[in-house]
Biopython code that builds the backbone (N, CA, C, O; Angstrom):
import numpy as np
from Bio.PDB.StructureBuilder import StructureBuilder

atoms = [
    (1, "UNK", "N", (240.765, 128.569, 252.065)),
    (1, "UNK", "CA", (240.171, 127.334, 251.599)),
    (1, "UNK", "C", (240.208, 127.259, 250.082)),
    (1, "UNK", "O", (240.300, 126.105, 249.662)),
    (2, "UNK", "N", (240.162, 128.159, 249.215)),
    (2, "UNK", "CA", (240.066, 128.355, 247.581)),
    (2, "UNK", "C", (241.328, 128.797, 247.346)),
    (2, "UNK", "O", (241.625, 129.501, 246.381)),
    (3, "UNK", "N", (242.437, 128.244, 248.565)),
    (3, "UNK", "CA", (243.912, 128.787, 247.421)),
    (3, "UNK", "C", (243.970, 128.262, 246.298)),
    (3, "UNK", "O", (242.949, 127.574, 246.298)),
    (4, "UNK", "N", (244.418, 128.122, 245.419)),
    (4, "UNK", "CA", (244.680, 128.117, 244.137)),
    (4, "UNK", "C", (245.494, 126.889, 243.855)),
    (4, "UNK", "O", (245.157, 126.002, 243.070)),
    (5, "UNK", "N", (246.581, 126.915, 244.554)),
    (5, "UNK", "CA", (247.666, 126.331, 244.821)),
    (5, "UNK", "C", (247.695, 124.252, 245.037)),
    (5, "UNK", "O", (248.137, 123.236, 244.500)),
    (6, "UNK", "N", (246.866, 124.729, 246.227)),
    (6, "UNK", "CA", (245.915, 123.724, 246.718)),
    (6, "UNK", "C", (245.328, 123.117, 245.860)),
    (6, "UNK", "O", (245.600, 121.920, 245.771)),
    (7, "UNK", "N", (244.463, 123.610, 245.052)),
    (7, "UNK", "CA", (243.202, 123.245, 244.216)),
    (7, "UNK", "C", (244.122, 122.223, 242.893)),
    (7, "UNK", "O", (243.774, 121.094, 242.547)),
    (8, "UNK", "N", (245.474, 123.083, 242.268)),
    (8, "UNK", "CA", (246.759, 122.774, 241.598)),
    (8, "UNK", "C", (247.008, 121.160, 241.787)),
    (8, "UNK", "O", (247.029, 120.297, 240.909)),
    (9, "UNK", "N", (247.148, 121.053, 242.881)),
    (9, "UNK", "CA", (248.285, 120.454, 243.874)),
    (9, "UNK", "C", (247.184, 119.152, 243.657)),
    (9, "UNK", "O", (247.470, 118.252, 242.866)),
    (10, "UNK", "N", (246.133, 119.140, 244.293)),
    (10, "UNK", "CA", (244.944, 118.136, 243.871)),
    (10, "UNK", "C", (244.782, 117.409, 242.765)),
    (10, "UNK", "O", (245.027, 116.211, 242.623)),
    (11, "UNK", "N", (244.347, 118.194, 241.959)),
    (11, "UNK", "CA", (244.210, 118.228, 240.551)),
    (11, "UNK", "C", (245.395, 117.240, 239.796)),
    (11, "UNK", "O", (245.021, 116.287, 239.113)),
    (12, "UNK", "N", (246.843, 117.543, 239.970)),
    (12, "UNK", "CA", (247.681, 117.013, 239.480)),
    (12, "UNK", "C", (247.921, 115.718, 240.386)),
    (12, "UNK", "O", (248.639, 114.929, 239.772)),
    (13, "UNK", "N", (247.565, 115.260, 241.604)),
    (13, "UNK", "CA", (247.677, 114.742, 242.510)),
    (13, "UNK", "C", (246.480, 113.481, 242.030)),
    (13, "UNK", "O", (246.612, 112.265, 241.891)),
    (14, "UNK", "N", (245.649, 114.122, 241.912)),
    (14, "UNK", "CA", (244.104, 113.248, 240.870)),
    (14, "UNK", "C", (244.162, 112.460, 239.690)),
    (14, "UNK", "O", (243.318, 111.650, 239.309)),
    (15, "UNK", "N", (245.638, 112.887, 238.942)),
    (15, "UNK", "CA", (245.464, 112.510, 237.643)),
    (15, "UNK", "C", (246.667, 111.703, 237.689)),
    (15, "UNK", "O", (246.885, 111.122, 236.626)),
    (16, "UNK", "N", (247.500, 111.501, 238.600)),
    (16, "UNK", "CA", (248.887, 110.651, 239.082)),
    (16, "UNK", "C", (248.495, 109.507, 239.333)),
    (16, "UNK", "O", (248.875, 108.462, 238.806)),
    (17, "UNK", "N", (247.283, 109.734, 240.606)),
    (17, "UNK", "CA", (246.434, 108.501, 240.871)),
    (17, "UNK", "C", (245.940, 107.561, 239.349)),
    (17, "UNK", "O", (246.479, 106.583, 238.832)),
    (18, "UNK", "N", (244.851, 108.249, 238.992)),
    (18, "UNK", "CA", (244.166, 107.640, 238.051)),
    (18, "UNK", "C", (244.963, 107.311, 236.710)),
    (18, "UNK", "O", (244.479, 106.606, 235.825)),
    (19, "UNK", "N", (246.616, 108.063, 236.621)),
    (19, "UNK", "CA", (247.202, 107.439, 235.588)),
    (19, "UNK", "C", (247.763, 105.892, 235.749)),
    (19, "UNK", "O", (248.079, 105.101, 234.859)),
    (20, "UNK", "N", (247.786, 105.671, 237.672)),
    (20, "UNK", "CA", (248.661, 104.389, 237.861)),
    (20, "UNK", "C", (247.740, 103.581, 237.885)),
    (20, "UNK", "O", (248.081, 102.399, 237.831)),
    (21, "UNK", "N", (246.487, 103.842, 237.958)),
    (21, "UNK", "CA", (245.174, 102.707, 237.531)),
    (21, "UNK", "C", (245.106, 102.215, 236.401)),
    (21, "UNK", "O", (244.964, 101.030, 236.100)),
    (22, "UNK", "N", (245.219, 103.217, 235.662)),
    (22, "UNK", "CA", (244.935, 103.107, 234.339)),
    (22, "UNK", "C", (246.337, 102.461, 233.670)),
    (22, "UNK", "O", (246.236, 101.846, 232.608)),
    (23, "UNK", "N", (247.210, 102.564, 234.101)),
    (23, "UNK", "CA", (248.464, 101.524, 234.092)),
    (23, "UNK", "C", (248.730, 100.462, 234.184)),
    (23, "UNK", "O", (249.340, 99.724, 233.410)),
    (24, "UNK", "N", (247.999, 100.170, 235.797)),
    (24, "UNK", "CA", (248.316, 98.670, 236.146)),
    (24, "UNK", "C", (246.975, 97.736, 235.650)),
    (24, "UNK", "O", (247.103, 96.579, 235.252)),
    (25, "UNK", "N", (245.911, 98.314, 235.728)),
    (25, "UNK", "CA", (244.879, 97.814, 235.109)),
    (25, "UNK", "C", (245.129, 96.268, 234.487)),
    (25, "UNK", "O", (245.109, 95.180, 235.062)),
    (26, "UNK", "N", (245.460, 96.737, 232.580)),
    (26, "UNK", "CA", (246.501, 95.783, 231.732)),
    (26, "UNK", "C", (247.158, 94.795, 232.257)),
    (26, "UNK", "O", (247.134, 93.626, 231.873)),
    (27, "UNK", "N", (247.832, 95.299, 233.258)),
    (27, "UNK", "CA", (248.798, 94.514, 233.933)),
    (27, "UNK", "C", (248.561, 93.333, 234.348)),
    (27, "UNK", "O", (248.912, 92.269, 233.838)),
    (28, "UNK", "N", (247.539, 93.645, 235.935)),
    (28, "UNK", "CA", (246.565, 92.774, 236.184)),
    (28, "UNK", "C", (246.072, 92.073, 235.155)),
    (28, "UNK", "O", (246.039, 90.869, 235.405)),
    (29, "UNK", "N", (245.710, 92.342, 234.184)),
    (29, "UNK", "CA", (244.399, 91.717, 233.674)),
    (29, "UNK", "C", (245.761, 90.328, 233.210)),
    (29, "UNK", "O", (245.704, 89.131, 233.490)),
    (30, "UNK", "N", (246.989, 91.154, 232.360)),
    (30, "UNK", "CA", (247.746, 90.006, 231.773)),
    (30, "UNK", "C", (247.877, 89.111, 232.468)),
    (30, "UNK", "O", (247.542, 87.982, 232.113)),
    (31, "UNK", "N", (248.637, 89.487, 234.186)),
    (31, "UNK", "CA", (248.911, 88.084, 234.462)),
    (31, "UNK", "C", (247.821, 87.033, 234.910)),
    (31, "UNK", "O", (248.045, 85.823, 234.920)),
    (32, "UNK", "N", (246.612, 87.611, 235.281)),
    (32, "UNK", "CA", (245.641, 87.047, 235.379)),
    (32, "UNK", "C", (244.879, 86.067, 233.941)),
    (32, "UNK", "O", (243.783, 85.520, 234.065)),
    (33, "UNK", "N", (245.552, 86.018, 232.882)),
    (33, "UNK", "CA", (245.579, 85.584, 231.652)),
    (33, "UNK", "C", (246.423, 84.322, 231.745)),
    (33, "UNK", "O", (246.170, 83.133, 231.550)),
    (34, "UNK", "N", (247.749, 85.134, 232.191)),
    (34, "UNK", "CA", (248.895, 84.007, 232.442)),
    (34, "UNK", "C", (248.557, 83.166, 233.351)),
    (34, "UNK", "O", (248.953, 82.034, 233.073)),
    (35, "UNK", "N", (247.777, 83.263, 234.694)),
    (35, "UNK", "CA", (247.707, 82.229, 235.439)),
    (35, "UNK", "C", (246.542, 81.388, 235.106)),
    (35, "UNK", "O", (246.550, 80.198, 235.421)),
    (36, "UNK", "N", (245.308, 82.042, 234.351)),
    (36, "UNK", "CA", (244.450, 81.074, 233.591)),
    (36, "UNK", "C", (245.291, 79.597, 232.274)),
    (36, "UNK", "O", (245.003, 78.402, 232.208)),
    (37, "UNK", "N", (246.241, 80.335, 231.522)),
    (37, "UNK", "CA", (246.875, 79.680, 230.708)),
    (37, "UNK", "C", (247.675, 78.863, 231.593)),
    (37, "UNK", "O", (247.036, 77.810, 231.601)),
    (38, "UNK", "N", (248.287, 78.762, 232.050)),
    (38, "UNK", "CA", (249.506, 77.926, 233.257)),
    (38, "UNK", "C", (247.925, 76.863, 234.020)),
    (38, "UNK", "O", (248.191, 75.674, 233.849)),
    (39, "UNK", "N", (246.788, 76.994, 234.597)),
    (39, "UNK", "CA", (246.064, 76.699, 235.091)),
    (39, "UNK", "C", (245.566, 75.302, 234.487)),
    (39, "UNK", "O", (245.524, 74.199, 235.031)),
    (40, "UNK", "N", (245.109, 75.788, 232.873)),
    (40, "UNK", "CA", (244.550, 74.897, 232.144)),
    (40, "UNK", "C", (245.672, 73.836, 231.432)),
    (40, "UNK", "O", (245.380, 72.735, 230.963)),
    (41, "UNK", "N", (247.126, 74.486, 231.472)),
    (41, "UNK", "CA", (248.012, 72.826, 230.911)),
    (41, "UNK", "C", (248.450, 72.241, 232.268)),
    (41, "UNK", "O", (248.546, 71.013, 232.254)),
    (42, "UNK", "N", (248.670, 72.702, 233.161)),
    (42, "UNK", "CA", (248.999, 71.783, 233.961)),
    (42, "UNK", "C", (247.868, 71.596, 235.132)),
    (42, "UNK", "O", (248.303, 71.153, 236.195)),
    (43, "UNK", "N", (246.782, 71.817, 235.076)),
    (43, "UNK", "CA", (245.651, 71.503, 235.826)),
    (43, "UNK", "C", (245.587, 71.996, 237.780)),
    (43, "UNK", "O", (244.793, 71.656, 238.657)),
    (44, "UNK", "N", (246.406, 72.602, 237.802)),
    (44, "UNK", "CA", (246.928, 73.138, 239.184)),
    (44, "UNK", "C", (246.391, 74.435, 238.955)),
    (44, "UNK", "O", (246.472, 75.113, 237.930)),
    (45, "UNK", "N", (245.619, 74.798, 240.445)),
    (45, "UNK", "CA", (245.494, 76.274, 240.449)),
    (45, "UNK", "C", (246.521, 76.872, 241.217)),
    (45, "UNK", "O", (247.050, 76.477, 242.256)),
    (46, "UNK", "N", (246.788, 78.258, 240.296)),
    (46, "UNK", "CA", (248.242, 79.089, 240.887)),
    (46, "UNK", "C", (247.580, 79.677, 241.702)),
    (46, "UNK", "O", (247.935, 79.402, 242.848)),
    (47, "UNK", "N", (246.672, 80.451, 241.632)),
    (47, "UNK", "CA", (245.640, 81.386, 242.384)),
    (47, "UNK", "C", (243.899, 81.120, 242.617)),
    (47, "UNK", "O", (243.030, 80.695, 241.856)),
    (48, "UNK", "N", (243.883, 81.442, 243.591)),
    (48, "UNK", "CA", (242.251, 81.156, 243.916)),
    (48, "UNK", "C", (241.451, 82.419, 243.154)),
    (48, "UNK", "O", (242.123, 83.444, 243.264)),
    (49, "UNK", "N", (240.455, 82.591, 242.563)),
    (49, "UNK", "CA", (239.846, 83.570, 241.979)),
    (49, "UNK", "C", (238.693, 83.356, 242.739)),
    (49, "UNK", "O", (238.296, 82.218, 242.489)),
    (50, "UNK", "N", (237.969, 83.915, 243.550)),
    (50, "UNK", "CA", (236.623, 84.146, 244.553)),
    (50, "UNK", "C", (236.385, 85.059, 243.926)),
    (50, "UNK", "O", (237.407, 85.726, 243.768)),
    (51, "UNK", "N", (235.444, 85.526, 243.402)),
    (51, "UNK", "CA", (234.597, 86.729, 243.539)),
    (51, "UNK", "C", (233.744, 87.039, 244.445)),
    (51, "UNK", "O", (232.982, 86.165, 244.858)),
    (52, "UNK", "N", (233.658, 88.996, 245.200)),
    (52, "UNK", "CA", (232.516, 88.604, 246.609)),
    (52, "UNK", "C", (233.128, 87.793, 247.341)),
    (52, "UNK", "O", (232.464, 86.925, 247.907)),
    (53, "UNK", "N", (234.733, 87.859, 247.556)),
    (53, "UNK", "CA", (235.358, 86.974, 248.978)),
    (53, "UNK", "C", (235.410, 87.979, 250.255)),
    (53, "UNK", "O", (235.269, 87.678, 251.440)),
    (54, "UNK", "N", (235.640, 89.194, 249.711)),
    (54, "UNK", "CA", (235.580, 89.431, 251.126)),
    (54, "UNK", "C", (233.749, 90.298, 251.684)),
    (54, "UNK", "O", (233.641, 91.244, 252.463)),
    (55, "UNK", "N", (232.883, 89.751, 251.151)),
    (55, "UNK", "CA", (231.661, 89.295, 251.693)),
    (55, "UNK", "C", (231.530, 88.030, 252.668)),
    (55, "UNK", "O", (232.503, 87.300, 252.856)),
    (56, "UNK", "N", (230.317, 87.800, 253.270)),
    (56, "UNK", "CA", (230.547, 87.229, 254.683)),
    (56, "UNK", "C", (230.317, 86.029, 253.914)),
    (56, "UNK", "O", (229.492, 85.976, 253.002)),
    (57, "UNK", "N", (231.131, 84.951, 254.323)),
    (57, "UNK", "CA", (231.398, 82.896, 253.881)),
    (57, "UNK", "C", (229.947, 82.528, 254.481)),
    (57, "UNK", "O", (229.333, 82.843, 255.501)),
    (58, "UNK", "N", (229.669, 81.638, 253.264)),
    (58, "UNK", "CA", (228.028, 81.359, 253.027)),
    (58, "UNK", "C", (228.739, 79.642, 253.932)),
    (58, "UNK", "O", (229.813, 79.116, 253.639)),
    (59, "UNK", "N", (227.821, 79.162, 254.928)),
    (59, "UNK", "CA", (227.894, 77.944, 255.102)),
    (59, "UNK", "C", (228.281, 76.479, 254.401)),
    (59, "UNK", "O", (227.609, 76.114, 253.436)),
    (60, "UNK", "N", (229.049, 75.889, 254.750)),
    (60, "UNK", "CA", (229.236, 74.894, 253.734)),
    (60, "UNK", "C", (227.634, 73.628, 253.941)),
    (60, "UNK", "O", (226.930, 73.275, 254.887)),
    (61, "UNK", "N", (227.679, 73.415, 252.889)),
    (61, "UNK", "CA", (226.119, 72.092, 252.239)),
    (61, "UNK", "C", (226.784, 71.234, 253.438)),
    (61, "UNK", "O", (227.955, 71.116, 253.799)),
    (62, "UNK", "N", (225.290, 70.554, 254.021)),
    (62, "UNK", "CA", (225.772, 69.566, 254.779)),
    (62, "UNK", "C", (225.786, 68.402, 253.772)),
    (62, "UNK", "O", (225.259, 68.339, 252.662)),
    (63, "UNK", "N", (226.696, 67.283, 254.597)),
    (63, "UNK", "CA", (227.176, 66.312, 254.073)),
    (63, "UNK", "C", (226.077, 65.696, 253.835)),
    (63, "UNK", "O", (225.153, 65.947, 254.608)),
    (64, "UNK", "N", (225.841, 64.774, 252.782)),
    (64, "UNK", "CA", (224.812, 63.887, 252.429)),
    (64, "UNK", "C", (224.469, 62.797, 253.405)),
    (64, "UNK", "O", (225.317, 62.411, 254.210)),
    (65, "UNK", "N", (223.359, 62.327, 253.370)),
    (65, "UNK", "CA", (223.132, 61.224, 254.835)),
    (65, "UNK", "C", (223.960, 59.660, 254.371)),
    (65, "UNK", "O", (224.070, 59.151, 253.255)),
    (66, "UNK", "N", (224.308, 59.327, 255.312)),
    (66, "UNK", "CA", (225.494, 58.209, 255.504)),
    (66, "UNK", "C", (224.228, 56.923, 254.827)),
    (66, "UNK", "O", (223.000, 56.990, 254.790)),
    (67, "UNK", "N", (225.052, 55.971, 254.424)),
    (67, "UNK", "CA", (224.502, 54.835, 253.636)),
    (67, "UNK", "C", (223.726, 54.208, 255.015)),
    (67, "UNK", "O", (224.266, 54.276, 256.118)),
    (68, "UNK", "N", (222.267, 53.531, 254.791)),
    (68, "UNK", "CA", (221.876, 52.790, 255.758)),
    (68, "UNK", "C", (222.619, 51.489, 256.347)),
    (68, "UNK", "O", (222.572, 50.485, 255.637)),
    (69, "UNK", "N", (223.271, 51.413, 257.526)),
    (69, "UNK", "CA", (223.736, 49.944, 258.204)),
    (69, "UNK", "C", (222.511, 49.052, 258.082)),
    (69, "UNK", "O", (221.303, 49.128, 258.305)),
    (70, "UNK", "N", (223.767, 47.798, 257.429)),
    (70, "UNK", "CA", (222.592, 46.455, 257.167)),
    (70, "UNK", "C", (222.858, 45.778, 258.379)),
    (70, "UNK", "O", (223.999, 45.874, 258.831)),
    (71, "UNK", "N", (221.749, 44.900, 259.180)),
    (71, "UNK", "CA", (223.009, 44.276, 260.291)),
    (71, "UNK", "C", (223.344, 42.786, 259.052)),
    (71, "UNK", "O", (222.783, 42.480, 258.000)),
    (72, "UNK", "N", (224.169, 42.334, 259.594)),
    (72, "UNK", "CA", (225.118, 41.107, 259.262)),
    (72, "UNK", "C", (224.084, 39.754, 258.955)),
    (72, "UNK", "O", (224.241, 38.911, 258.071)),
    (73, "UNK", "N", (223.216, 39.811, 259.758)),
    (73, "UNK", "CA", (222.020, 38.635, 259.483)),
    (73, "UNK", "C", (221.664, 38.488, 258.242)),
    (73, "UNK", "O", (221.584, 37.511, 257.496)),
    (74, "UNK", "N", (221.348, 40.225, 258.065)),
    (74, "UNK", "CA", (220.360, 40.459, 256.012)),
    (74, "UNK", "C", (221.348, 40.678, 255.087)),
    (74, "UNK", "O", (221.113, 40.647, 253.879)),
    (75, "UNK", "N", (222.500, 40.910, 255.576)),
    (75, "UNK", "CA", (223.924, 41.371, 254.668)),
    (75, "UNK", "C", (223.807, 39.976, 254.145)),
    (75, "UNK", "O", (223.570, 38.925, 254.740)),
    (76, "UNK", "N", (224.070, 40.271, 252.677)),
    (76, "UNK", "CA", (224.392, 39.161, 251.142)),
    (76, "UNK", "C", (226.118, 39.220, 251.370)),
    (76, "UNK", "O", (226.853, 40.155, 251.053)),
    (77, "UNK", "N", (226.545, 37.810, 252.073)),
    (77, "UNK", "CA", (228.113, 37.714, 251.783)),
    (77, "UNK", "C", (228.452, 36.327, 250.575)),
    (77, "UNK", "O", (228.309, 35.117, 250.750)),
    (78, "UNK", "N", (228.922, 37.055, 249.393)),
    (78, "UNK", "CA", (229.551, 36.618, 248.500)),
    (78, "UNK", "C", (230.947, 35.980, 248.761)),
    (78, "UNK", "O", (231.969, 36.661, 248.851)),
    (79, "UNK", "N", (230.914, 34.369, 248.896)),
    (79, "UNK", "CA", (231.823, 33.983, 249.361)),
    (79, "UNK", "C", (232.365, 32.750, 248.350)),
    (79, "UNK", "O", (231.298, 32.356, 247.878)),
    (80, "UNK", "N", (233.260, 32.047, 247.844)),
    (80, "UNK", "CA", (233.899, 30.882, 247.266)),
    (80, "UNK", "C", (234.344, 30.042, 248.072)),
    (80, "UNK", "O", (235.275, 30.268, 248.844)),
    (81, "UNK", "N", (233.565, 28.696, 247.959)),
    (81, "UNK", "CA", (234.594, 27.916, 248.805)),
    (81, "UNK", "C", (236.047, 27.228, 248.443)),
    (81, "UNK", "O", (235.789, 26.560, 247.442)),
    (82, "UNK", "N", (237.053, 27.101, 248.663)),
    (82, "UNK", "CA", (238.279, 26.584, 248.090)),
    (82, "UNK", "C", (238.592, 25.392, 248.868)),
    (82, "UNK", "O", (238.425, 25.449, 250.087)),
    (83, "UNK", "N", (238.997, 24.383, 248.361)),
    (83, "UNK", "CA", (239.579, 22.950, 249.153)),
    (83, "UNK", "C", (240.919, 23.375, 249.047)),
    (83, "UNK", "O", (241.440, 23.536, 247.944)),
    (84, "UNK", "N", (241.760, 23.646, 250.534)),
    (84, "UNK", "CA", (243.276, 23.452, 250.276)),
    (84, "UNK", "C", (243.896, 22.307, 250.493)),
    (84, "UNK", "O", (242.974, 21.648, 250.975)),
    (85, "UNK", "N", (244.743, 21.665, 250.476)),
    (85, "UNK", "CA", (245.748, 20.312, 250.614)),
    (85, "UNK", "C", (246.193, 20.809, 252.006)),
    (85, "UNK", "O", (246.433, 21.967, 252.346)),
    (86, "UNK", "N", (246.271, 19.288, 252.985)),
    (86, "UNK", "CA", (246.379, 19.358, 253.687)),
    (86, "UNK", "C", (248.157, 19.573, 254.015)),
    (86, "UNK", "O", (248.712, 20.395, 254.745)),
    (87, "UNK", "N", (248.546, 18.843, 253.440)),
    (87, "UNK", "CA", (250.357, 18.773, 252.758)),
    (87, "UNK", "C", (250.755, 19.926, 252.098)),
    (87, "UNK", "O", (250.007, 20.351, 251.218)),
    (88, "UNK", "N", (252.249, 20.786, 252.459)),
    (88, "UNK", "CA", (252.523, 21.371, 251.045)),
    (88, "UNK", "C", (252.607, 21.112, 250.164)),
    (88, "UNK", "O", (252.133, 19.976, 250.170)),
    (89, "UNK", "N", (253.011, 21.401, 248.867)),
    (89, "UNK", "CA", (253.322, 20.573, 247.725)),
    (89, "UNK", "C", (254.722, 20.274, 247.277)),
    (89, "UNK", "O", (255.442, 21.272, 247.301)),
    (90, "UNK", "N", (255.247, 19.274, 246.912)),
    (90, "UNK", "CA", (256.387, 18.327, 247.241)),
    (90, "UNK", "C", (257.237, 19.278, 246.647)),
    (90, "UNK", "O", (256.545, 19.891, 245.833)),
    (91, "UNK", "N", (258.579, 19.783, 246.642)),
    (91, "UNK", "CA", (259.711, 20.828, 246.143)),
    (91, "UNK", "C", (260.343, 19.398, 245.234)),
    (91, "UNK", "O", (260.642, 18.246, 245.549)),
    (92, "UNK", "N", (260.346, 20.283, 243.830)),
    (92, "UNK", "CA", (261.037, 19.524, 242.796)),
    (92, "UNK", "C", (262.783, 19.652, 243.397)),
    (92, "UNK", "O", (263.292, 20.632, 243.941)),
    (93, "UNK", "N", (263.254, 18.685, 243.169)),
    (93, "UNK", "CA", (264.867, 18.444, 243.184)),
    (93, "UNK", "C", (265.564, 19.151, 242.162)),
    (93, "UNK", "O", (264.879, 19.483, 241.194)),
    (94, "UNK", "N", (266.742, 19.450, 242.157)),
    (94, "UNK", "CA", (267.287, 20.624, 241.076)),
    (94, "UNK", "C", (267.516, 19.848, 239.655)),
    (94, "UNK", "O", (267.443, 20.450, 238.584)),
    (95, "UNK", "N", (267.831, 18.294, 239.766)),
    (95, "UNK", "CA", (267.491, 17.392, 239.077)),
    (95, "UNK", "C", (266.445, 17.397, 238.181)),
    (95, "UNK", "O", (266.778, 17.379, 236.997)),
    (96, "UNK", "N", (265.449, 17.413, 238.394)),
    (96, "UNK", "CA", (263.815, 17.304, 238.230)),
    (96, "UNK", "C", (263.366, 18.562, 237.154)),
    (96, "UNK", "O", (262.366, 18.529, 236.437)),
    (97, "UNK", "N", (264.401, 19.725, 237.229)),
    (97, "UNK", "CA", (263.881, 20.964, 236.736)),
    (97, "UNK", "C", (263.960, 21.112, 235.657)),
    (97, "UNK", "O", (263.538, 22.149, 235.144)),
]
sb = StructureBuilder()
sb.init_structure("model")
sb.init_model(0)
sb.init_chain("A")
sb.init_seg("    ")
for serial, (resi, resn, name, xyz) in enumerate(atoms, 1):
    if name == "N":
        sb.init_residue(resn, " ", resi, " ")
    sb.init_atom(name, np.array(xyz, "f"), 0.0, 1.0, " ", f" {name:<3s}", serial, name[0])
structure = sb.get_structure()
């Protein structure tokens, strides 16, 4: 259990890991820069940013209550009256124009 070898093997195995963290880290962070910048000139999101997404989805707000129905009796209809001609109106001759 205390080979040596082992313990080696870990160790260098530990610090491979935590060098490619410590690598991509930057990385992440840039393009996550880049898609904020791209975000704000053209107003499109490239990526969704949730934080706590994969925590359990909180219910969506219910919808607000629907406008009260007037019936048609108390309904205010805003109306114009127009007189039309009973006739079309006479077509000028090519003469006339």
């Amino acid at each position: 259990m205390n080979n040596p070898v082992k313990l080696i093997v870990y160790a260098i195995l530990g610090l491979v890991a935590l060098g490619i963290v410590i690598v991509l880290i930057p990385v992440l962070i840039a393009v996550g820069i880049v898609l904020m910048i791209l975000q704000s000139f053209f107003g499109v999101k490239v990526a969704k940013f949730q934080w706590g997404n994969f925590q359990s989805r909180k219910r969506p707000a219910p919808s607000p209550d629907p406008e009260p129905e007037v019936p048609a009796s108390e309904a205010v209809i805003d109306a114009e009256v127009v007189d039309l001609p009973d006739e079309p109106a006479a077509r000028l001759k090519d003469d006339e124009r």
